[in-house]
C-alpha positions in Angstrom: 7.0 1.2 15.9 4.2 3.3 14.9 1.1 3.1 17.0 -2.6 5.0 15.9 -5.3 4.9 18.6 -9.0 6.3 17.8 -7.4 9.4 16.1 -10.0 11.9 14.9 -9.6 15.0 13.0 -11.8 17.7 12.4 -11.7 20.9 10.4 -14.0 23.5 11.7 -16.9 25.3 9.3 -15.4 28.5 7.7 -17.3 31.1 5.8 -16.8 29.7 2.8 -16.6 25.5 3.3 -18.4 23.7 6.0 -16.9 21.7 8.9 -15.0 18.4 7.8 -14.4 14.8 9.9 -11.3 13.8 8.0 -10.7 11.2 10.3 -13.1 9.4 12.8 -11.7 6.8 14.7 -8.6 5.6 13.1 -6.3 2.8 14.6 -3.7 1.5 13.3 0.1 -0.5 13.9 2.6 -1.1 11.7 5.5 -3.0 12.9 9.3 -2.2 13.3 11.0 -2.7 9.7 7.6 -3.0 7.3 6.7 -1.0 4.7 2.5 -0.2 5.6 0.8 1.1 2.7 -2.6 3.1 3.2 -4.4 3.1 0.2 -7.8 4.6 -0.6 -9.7 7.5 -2.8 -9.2 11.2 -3.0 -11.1 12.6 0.3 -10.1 9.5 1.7 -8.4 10.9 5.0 -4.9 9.2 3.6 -2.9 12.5 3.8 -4.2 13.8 7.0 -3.5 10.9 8.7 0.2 10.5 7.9 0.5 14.2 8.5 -0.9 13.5 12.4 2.1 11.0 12.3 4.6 13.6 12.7 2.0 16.2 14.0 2.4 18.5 11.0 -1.7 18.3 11.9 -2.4 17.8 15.3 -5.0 15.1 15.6 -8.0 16.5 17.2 -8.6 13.5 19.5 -6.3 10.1 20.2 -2.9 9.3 20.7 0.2 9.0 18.2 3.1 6.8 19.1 5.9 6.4 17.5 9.1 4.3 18.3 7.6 4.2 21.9 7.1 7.7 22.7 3.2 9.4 22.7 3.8 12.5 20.2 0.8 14.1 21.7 1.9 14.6 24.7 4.8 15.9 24.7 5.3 19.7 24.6 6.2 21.9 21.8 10.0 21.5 22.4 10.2 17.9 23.0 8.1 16.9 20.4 10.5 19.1 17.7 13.4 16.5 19.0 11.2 13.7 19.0 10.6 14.2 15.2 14.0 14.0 14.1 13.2 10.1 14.1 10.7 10.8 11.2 11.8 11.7 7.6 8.9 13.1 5.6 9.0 12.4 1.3 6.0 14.2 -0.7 4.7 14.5 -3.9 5.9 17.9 -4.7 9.7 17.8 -4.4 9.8 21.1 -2.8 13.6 21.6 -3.3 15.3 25.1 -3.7 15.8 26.0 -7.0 18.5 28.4 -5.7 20.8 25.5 -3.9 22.4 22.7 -5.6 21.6 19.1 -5.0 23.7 19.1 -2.1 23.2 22.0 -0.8 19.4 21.0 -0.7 20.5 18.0 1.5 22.8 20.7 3.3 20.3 22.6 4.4 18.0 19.6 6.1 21.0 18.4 8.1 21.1 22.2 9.6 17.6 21.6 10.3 18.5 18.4 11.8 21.5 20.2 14.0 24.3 18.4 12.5 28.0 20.3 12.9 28.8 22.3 9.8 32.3 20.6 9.8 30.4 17.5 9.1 27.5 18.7 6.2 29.7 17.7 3.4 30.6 14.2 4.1 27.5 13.3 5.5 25.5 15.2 2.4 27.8 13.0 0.3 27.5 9.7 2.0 23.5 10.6 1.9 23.7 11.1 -2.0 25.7 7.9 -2.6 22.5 5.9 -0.5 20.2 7.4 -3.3 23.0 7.2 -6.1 23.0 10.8 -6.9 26.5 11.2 -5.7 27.8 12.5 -9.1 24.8 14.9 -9.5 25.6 16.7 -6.1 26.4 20.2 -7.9 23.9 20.4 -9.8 20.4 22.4 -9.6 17.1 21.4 -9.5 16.3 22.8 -12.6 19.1 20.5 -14.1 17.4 17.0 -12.7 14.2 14.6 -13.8 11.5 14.2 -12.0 12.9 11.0 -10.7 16.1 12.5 -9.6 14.7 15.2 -7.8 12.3 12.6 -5.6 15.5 11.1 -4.7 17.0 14.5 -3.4 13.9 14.3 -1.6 14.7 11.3 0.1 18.2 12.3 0.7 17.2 14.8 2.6 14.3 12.9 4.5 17.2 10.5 6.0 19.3 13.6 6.7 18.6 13.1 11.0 19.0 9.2 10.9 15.4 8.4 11.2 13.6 5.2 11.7 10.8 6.1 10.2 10.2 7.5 6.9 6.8 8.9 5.9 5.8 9.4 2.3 2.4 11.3 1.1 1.8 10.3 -2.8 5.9 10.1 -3.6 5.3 8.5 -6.6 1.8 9.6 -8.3 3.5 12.8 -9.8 5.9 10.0 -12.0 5.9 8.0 -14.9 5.8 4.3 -14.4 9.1 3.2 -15.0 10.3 6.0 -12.7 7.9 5.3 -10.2 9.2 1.9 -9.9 13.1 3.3 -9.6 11.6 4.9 -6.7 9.9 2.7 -5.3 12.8 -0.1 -5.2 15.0 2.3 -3.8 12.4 2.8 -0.7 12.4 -0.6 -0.2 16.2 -0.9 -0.6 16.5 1.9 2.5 14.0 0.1 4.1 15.9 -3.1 4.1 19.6 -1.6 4.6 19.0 1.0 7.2 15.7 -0.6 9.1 13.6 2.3 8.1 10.1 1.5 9.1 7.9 2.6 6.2 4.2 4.4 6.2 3.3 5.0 2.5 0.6 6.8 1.5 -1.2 6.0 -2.2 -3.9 5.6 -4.3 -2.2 3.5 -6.5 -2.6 -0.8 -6.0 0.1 -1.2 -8.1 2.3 0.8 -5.9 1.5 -1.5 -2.7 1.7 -4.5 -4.8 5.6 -3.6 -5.9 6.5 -2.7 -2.4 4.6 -2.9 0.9 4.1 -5.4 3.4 1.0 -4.9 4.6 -1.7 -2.6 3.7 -4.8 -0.5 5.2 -7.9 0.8 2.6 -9.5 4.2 4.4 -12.5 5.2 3.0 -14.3 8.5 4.5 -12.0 9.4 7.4 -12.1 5.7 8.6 -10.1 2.1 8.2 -12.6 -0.2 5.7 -9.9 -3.4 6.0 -6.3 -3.8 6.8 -4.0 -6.8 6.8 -0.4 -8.3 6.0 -0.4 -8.4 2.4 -0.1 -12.4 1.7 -3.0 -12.3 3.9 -5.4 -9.9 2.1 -5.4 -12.6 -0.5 -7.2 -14.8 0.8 -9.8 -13.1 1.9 -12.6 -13.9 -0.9 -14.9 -11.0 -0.2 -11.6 -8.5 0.1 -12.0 -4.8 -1.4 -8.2 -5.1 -1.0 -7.8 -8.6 -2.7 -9.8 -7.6 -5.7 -8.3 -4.0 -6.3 -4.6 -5.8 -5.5 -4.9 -8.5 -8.2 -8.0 -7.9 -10.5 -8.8 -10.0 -13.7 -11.3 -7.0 -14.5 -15.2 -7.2 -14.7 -16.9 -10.6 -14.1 -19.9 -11.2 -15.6 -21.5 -14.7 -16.1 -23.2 -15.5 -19.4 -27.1 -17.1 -19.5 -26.4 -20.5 -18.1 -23.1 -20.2 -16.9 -20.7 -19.5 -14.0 -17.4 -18.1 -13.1 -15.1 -19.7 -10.9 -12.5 -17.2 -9.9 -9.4 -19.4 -8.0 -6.6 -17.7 -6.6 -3.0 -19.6 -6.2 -0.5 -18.5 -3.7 3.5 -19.7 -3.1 3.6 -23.6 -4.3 0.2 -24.2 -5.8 0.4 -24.9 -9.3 -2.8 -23.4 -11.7 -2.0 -26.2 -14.5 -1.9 -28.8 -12.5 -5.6 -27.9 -10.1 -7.1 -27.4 -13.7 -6.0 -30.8 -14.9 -7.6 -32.3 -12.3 -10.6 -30.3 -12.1 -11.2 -31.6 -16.0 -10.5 -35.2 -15.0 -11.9 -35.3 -11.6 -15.3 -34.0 -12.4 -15.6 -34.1 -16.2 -16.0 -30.5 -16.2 -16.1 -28.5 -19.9 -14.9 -24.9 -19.1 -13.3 -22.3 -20.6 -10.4 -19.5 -19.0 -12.0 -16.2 -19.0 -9.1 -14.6 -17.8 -5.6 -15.5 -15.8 -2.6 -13.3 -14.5 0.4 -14.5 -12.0 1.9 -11.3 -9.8 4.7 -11.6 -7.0 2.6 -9.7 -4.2 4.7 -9.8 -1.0 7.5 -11.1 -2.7 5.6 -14.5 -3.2 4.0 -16.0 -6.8 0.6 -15.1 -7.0 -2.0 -16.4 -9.7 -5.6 -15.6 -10.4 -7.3 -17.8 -12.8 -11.2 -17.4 -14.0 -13.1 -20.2 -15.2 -16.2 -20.3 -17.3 -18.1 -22.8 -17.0 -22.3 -24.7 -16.8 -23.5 -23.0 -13.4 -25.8 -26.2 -13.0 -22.7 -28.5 -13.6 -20.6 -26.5 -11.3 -23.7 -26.9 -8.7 -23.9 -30.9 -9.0 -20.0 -31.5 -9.0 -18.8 -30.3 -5.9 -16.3 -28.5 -7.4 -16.8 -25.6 -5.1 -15.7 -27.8 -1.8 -13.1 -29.6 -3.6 -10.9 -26.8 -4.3 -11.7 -25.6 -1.3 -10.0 -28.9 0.4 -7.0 -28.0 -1.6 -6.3 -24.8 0.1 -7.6 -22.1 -2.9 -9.3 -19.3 -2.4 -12.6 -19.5 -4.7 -14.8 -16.7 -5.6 -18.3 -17.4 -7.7 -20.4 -15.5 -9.6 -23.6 -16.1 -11.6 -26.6 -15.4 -13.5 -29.5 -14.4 -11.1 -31.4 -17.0 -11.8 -28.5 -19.5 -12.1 -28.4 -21.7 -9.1 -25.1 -21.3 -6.5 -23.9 -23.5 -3.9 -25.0 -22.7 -0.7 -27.1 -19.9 -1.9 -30.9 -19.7 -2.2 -31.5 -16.2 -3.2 -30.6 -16.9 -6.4 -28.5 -13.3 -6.9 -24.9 -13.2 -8.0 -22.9 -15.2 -5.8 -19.3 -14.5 -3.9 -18.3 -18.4 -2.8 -14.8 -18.7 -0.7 -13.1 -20.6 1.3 -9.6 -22.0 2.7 -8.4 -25.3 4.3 
């Protein structure tokens, strides 16, 4: 549905900031009916590029398809058409205070060259998506922060797109609004088959809602993956900001064995057996279970003798059983399958 290929974006030198590569070399595609999130810092390139999407900015290099048709080629008046297929949500609500609630959505479906004779029941039927339906006279000044984001979206779906854009949507909101928001985005998604490219630099925001995810850092793509996927990757920027236990830190003498459990695999029962199977003294340093994806995910870190760890073969055994294993040490602790003596990163998957 959406298609990136080596998009680069440069801002020239001015007198008073110098020249800027937002993005250099960016590819990416997200499928019909996921929600992609693209995650990363401030300075990140994460706004530029979803704004090349719909060519608000007009990549300076690459191509930009979207729902089979190359946006940068098309002309000025073609491409104005072509964008009624992309609804745009933002941070800033950027409603008129002047206009009530549904003559906010009013005025996008003008934009969008729907008949007058048909702005209020379609403004209505848009409302009751969002459940705002009772709130369509009043003003902006009259609505939370939450309510006014889903004006916003209202009036994003106003043309019927498939696609649905949104730049930070959420990071001007408390949590318990943000996830309001955020299940109502995946709600659309579902009921309408909106394709989804969500920009944040909130985990937690990926982790309620997307399918798959991208982490940009300095104008290019770092790592990017179907969500369920990302997990198991023990060396992952993306695993460990999605689901992190916090700092790890082995003690003189002693390792951590950081396991991660996905869908069926039980944490109780793998630790049982660790204890029996190897005779292995350890102690939980820290433990959290998520739904990531929609499916159960647990992260458990164990503490225990590096040297014991080392002789057991408890590294390969969980490995066997399908967990992803991260280790970490002492530097001058010894590590399976490490010589160097520095802190190690173990992983592996059946």
């Amino acid at each position: 549905m959406i298609s990136l290929h080596d998009l680069r974006k440069s801002y020239p030198a001015t007198a008073s900031s110098p020249g800027v590569e937002a993005l250099r070399g960016v590819s990416l595609e997200v499928a019909e009916g996921e929600v992609h999130g693209i995650v990363g810092e401030s300075g990140a390139g994460k706004s530029t590029l979803v704004r090349c999407v719909n060519l608000l900015e007009r990549p300076t290099s690459g191509q930009v398809v979207v729902n089979g048709i190359d946006l940068t080629a098309l002309p000025e008046s073609r491409l104005r058409q072509a964008r009624r297929n992309i609804g745009m949500i933002f941070q800033h609500f950027n409603l008129l205070s002047s206009r009530t609630v549904q003559g906010n959505v009013e005025l996008a479906l003008e934009l969008a060259g729907l008949p007058r004779r048909e702005h209020k029941g379609r403004s209505l039927e848009l409302l009751e998506y969002v459940g705002l339906a009772e709130r369509a006279r009043s003003f902006p000044s009259q609505l939370s922060g939450g309510q006014k984001q889903r004006v916003g979206i209202a009036r994003a779906l106003a043309a019927n797109p498939k696609v649905l854009l949104s730049d930070e949507a959420t990071s001007a909101l408390d949590p318990a609004t943000t996830a309001d928001i955020l299940g109502l985005i995946r709600q659309l998604n579902r009921q309408l088959g909106l394709t989804v490219l969500l920009i944040t630099h909130q985990m937690e925001v990926v982790r309620k809602v997307c399918d798959s995810v991208t982490l940009m850092r300095d104008g290019l793509v770092v790592e990017q993956g179907d969500l369920n996927e990302v997990l198991t990757r023990p060396d992952s920027d993306l695993s460990n900001g999605l689901f992190d236990l916090g700092p790890q830190e082995a003690g003189a003498g002693l390792a951590l064995l950081e396991i991660t459990f996905a869908g069926g695999n039980s944490s109780q029962h793998i630790i049982s057996r660790l204890a029996r199977q190897f005779d292995l003294d350890f102690s939980i340093d820290a433990a959290a279970i998520e739904v990531i994806g929609g499916v159960n995910v647990g992260r458990i870190r164990l503490e225990a003798s590096a040297r014991d760890v080392a002789a057991s073969g408890t590294l390969d055994w969980l490995r066997q059983q399908g967990l992803i294993v991260r280790l970490f040490t002492p530097p001058d602790d010894p590590a399976p399958d490490r010589s160097d003596g520095g802190a190690a990163d173990e992983g592996g998957r059946a």
